[in-house]
C-alpha positions in Angstrom: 60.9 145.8 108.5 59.4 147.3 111.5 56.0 148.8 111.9 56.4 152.4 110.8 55.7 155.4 113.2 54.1 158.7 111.8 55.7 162.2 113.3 55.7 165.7 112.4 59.4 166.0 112.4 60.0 169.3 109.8 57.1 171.3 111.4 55.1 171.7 108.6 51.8 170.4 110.5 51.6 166.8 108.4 53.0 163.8 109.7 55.9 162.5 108.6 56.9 158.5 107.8 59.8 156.9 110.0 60.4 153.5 109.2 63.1 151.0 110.2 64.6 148.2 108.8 66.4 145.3 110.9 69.9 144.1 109.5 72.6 141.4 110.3 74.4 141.8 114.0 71.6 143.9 115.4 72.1 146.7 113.3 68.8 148.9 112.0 68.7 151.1 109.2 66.3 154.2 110.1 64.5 156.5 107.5 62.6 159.3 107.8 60.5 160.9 104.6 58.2 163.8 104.4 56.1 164.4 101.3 57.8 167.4 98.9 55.2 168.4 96.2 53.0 165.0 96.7 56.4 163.1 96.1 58.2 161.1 99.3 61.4 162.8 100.0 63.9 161.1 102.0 65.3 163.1 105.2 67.0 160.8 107.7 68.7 157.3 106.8 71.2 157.0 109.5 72.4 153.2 110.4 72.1 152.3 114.1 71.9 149.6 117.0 69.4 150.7 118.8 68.3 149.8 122.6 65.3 152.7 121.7 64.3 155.2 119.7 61.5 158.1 120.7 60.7 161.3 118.9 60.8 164.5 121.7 58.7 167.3 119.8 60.2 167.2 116.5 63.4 165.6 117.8 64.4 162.0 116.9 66.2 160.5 119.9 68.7 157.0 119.6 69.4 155.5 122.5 71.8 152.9 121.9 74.2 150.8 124.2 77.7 152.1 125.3 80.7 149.9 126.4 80.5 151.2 130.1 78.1 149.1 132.3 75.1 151.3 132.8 75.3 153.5 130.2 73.8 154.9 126.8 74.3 156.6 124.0 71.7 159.2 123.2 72.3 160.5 119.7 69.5 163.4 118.5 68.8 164.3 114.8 66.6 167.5 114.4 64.8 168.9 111.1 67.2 172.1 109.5 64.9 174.0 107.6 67.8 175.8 105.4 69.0 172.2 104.1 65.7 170.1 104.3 67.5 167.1 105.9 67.1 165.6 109.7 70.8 166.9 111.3 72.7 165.3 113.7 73.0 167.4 116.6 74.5 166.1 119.2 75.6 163.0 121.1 75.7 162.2 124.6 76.7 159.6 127.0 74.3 159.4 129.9 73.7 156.5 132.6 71.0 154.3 131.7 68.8 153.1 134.6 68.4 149.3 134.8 66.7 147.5 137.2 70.2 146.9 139.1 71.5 150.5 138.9 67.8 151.5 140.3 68.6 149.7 144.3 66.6 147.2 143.8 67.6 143.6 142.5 65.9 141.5 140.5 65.8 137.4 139.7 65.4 136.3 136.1 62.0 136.6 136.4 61.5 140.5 136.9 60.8 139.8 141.0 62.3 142.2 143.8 
């Protein structure tokens, strides 16, 4: 299990829990609960193989790797306040920088 990260994701001013849990082949199972009447509520359990993950504002952001060299796939979930549940919004493909993609190579040891 990985260290869990507190965020406001449904607006309501209190932080909410976002843990992750690692699984076989590099896969991660990610959670998000908010407290509903003192109990935890589950919002968010997606599955995912995650290079990154960041929360934007209320956002929470995937960035995982795509089969084309140099790119990522940024998948957003975002609190609906009509269901109560984290949505997928949106995906999208966008070029990852990497330290070759960036003009400058590197050896194996990180040096220019």
């Amino acid at each position: 299990m990985r260290k869990p990260v507190y965020s406001d994701l449904t607006g309501d001013g209190r932080d909410d829990l976002i843990v992750g849990i690692d699984m076989e082949d590099h896969f991660l199972s990610l959670r998000a609960y908010t407290l509903v009447k003192g109990e935890p509520t589950r919002v968010l359990s997606t599955i995912a193989q995650p290079s990154s993950i960041e929360v934007a504002g209320r956002d929470l952001i995937v960035w995982e790797p795509w089969t084309t060299p140099h790119y990522a796939l940024r998948s957003v979930y975002t609190w609906n306040s009509q269901t109560h549940y984290m949505d997928f919004r949106r995906y999208e493909i966008r070029r990852a920088e990497t330290p070759a993609s960036s003009g400058t190579q590197r050896d194996h040891k990180g040096r220019p």
